[in-house]
C-alpha positions in Angstrom: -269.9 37.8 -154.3 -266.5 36.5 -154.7 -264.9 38.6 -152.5 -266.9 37.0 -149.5 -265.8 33.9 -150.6 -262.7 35.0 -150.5 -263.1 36.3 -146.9 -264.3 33.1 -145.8 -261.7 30.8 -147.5 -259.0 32.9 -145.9 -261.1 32.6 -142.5 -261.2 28.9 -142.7 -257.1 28.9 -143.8 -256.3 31.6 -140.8 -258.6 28.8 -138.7 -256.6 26.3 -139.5 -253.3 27.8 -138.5 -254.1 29.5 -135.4 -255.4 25.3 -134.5 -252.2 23.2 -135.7 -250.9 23.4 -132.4 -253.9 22.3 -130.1 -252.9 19.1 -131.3 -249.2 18.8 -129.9 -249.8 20.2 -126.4 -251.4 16.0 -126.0 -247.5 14.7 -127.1 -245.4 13.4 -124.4 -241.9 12.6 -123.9 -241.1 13.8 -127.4 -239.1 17.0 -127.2 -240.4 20.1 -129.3 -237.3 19.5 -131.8 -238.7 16.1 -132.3 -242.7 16.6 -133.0 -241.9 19.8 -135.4 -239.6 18.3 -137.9 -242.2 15.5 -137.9 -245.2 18.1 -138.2 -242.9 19.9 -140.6 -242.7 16.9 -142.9 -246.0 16.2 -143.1 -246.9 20.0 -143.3 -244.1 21.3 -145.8 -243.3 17.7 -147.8 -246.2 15.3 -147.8 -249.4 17.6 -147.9 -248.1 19.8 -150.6 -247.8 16.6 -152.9 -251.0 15.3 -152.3 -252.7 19.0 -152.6 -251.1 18.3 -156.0 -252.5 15.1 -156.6 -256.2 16.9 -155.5 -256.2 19.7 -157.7 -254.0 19.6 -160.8 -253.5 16.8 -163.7 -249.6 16.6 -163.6 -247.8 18.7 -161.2 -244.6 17.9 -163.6 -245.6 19.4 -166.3 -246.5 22.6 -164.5 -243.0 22.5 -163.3 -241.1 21.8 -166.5 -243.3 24.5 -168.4 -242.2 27.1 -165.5 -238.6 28.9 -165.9 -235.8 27.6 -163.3 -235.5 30.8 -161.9 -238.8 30.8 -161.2 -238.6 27.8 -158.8 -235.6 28.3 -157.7 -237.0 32.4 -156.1 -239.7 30.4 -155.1 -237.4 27.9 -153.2 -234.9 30.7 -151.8 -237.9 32.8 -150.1 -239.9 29.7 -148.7 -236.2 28.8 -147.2 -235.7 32.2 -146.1 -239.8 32.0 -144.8 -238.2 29.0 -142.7 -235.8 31.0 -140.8 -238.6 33.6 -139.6 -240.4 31.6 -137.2 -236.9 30.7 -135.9 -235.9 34.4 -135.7 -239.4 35.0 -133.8 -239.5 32.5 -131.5 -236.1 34.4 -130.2 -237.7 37.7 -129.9 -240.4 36.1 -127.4 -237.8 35.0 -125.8 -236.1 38.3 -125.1 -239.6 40.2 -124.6 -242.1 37.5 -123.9 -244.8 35.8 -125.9 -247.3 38.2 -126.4 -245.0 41.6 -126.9 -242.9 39.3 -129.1 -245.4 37.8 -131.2 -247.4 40.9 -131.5 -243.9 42.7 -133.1 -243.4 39.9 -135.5 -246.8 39.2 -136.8 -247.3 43.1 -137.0 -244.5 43.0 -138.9 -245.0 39.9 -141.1 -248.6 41.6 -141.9 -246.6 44.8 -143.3 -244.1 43.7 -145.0 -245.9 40.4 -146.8 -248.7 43.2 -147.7 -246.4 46.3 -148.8 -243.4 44.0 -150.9 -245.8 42.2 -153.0 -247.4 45.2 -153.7 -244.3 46.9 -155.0 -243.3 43.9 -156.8 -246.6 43.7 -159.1 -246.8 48.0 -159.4 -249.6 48.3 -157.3 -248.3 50.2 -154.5 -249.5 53.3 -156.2 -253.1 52.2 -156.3 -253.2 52.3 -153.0 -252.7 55.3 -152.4 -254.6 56.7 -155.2 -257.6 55.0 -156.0 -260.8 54.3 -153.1 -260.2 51.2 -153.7 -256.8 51.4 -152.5 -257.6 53.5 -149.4 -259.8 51.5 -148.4 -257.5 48.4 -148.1 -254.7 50.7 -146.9 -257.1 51.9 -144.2 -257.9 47.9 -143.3 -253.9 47.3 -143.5 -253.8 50.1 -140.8 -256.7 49.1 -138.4 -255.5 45.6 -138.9 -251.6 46.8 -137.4 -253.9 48.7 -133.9 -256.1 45.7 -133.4 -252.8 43.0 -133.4 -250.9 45.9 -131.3 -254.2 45.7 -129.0 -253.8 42.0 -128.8 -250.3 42.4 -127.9 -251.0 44.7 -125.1 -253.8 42.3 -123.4 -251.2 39.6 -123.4 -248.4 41.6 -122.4 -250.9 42.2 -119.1 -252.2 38.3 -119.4 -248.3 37.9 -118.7 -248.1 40.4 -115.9 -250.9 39.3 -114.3 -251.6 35.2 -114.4 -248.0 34.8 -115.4 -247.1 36.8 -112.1 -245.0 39.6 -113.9 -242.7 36.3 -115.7 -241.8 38.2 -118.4 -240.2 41.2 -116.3 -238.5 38.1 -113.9 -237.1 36.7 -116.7 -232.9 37.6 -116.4 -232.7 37.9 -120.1 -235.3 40.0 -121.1 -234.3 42.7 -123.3 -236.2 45.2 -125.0 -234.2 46.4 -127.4 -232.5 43.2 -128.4 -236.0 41.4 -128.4 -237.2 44.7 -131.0 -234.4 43.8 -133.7 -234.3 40.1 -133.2 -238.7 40.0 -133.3 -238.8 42.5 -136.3 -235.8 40.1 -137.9 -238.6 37.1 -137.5 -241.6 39.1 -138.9 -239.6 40.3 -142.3 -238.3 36.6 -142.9 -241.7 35.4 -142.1 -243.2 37.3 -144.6 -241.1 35.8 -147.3 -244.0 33.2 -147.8 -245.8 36.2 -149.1 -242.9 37.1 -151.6 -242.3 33.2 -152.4 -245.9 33.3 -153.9 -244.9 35.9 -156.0 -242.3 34.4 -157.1 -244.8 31.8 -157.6 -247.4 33.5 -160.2 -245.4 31.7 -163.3 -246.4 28.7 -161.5 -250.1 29.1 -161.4 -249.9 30.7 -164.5 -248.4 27.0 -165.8 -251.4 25.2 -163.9 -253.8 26.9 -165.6 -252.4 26.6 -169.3 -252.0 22.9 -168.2 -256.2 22.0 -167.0 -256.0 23.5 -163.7 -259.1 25.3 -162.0 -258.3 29.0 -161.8 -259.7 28.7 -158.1 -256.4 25.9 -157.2 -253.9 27.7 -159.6 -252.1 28.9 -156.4 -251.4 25.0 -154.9 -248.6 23.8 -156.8 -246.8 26.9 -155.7 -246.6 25.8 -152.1 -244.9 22.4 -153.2 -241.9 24.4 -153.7 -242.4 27.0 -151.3 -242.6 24.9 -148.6 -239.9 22.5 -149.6 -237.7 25.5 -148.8 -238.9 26.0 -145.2 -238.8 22.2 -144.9 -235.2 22.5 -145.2 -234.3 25.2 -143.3 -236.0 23.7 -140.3 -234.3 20.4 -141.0 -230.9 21.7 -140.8 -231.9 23.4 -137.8 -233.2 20.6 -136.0 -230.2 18.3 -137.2 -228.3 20.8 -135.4 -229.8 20.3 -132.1 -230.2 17.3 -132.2 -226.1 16.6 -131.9 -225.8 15.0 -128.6 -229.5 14.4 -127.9 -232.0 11.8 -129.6 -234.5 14.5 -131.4 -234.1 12.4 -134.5 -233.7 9.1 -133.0 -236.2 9.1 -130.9 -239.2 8.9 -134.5 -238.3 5.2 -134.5 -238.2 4.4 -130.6 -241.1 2.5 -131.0 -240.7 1.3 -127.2 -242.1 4.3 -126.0 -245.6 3.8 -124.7 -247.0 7.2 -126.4 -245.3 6.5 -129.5 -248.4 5.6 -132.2 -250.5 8.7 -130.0 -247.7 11.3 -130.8 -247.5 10.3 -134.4 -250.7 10.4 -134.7 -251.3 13.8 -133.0 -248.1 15.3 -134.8 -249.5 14.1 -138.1 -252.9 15.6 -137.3 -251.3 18.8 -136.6 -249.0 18.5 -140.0 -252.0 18.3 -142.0 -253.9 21.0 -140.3 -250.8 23.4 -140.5 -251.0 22.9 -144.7 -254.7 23.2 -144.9 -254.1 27.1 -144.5 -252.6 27.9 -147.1 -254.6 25.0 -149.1 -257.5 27.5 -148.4 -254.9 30.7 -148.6 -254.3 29.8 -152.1 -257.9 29.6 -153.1 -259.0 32.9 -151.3 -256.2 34.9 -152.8 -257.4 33.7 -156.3 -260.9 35.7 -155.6 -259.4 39.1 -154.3 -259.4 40.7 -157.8 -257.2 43.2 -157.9 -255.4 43.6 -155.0 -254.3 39.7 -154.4 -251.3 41.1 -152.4 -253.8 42.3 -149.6 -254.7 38.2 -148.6 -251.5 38.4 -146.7 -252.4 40.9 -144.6 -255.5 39.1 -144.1 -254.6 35.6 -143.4 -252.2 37.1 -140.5 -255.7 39.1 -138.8 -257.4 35.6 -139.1 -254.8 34.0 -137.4 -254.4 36.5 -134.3 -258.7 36.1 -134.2 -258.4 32.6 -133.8 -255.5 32.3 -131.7 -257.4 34.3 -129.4 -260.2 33.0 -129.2 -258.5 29.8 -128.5 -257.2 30.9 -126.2 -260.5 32.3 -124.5 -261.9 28.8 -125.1 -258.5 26.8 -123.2 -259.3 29.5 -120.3 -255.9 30.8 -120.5 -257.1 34.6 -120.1 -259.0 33.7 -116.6 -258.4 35.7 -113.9 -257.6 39.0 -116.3 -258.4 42.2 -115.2 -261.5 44.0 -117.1 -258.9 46.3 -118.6 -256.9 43.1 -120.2 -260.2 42.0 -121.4 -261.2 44.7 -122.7 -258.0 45.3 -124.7 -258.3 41.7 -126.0 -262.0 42.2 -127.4 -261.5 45.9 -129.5 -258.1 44.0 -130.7 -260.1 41.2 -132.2 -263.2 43.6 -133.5 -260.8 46.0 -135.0 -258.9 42.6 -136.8 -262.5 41.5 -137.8 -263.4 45.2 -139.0 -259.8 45.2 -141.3 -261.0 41.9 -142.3 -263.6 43.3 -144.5 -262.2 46.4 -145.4 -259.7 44.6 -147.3 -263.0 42.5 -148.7 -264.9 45.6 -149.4 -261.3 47.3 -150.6 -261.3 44.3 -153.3 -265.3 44.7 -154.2 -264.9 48.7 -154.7 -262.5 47.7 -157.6 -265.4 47.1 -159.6 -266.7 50.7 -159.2 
């Protein structure tokens, strides 16, 4: 069944993403400004090129037979996709990591679900087919089971973090809401950016691309975007401190392990969309609704990561228990969406 595969490419992808950073908590002496931009470029620049080289004949062509607006919408909303995790990682800092991750990926999984579906004319099917209330009911559960999440790590906080988040003197609620909703719009961008970005794998298939890696060359450009709005950023703060510098201070004892380990992290950041863009291309139908879940994936894994570092040790049973129907009610959305996609058929 195709839509399975689907399921467990964008399994695999979600893997992937909610992993990246296992890698970088081993760097040291490297500020986080210094081991992103280096992730970044391996993730966002390099990988994307040789996913090219992987799956299609001539990358070039695809791109001269695609329109300049095309690339360029692509471009603008990977850029724009750049600023979200910018605008997120603000909101956890007004309302703490798990209330402000939990608005912005809650968020992110709406609006990167709802605005392509708009885009293509679909919106209506959901709401008036089975097929479409099916997914739309998967959408749905998917929101309670990351709100779930949110609220076993808001009490992870309050308990093992002894209450941090309510100790912290700039903790807002209000200002985290707007700046953490901010994050999850822009971060769903990457969502539109593919969109934008059907021209694209339209071009690699009219040039000898397999249908299954259409979707690849469209995170070339994509990604390029976010690659340089997290550039700029980092160039920013690294005026009067050595964030740049400090990639060629080979003198540093930990300097071949932190490439190494930032590398390993780059390439396991691009592998999810590497499998992203091959699951979408086996939800039939209702392509749109691999956003939503990529972003469930992602909160399942994260979790469970975190289960696995010990992090959630010394809980209470009602933290736990929040934690455990969030990640069944993420796995249950998981294949709604699948099953959404099958029921097309019928």
């Amino acid at each position: 069944m195709e839509q399975l595969l689907g399921i467990i490419l964008h399994t695999i992808g979600g893997f992937s993403s909610a992993s990246f950073y296992v890698p970088t908590y081993k760097i040291k002496k490297w500020a986080w400004e210094t081991y992103w931009i280096l992730l970044g470029f391996v993730a966002w620049m390099i990988m994307p090129t040789v996913g090219n080289l992987i799956v299609t004949q001539n990358a070039m062509d695809i791109y001269r037979s695609t329109a300049g607006s095309d690339l360029f919408y692509t471009y603008l909303f990977g850029a724009l996709w750049g600023f979200g995790g910018l605008f997120a990682g603000l909101g956890i800092r007004y309302m703490g990591l798990a209330l402000g991750q939990s608005v912005s990926l809650g968020v992110c999984s709406v609006v990167g679900t709802l605005v392509p579906a708009i885009m293509n004319n679909s919106l209506g099917r959901l709401v008036s087919t089975q097929s479409g209330w099916i997914i739309t009911g998967g959408l749905v559960i998917s929101i309670v089971g990351i709100v779930c999440c949110g609220v076993a790590g808001h009490l992870k906080e309050q308990t093992v973090g002894k209450g941090k988040v309510d100790g912290n003197t700039e903790f807002s609620l209000t200002k985290g809401l707007i700046i953490a909703t901010i994050g999850g719009i822009m971060s769903a961008c990457m969502a539109i950016a593919i969109m934008f970005g059907e021209p694209i794998a339209k071009a690699a298939v009219a040039t000898g691309t397999a249908p299954i890696f259409m979707n690849i060359p469209i995170f070339a450009i994509a990604l390029a975007g976010g690659f340089t709005t997290n550039f700029i950023y980092v160039a920013i703060r690294s005026r009067g401190h050595n964030y740049l510098s400090n990639l060629g201070n080979t003198k540093l004892p930990e300097f071949g392990k932190n490439y190494l380990l930032a590398i390993l992290a780059g390439v396991m950041w691009y592998l999810q969309y590497f499998f992203y863009g091959m699951g979408s291309t086996k939800m039939i139908g209702y392509e749109f609704a691999s956003w939503c879940i990529h972003m469930s994936s992602i909160v399942i894994f994260s979790n469970l990561w975190g289960l696995w570092l010990k992090e959630w040790k010394g809980t209470s049973r009602a933290t736990m228990v929040y934690l455990v129907v969030g990640i069944l009610l993420l796995i249950i959305s998981i294949l709604m969406i699948g099953w959404g996609n099958y029921a097309v058929g019928f």
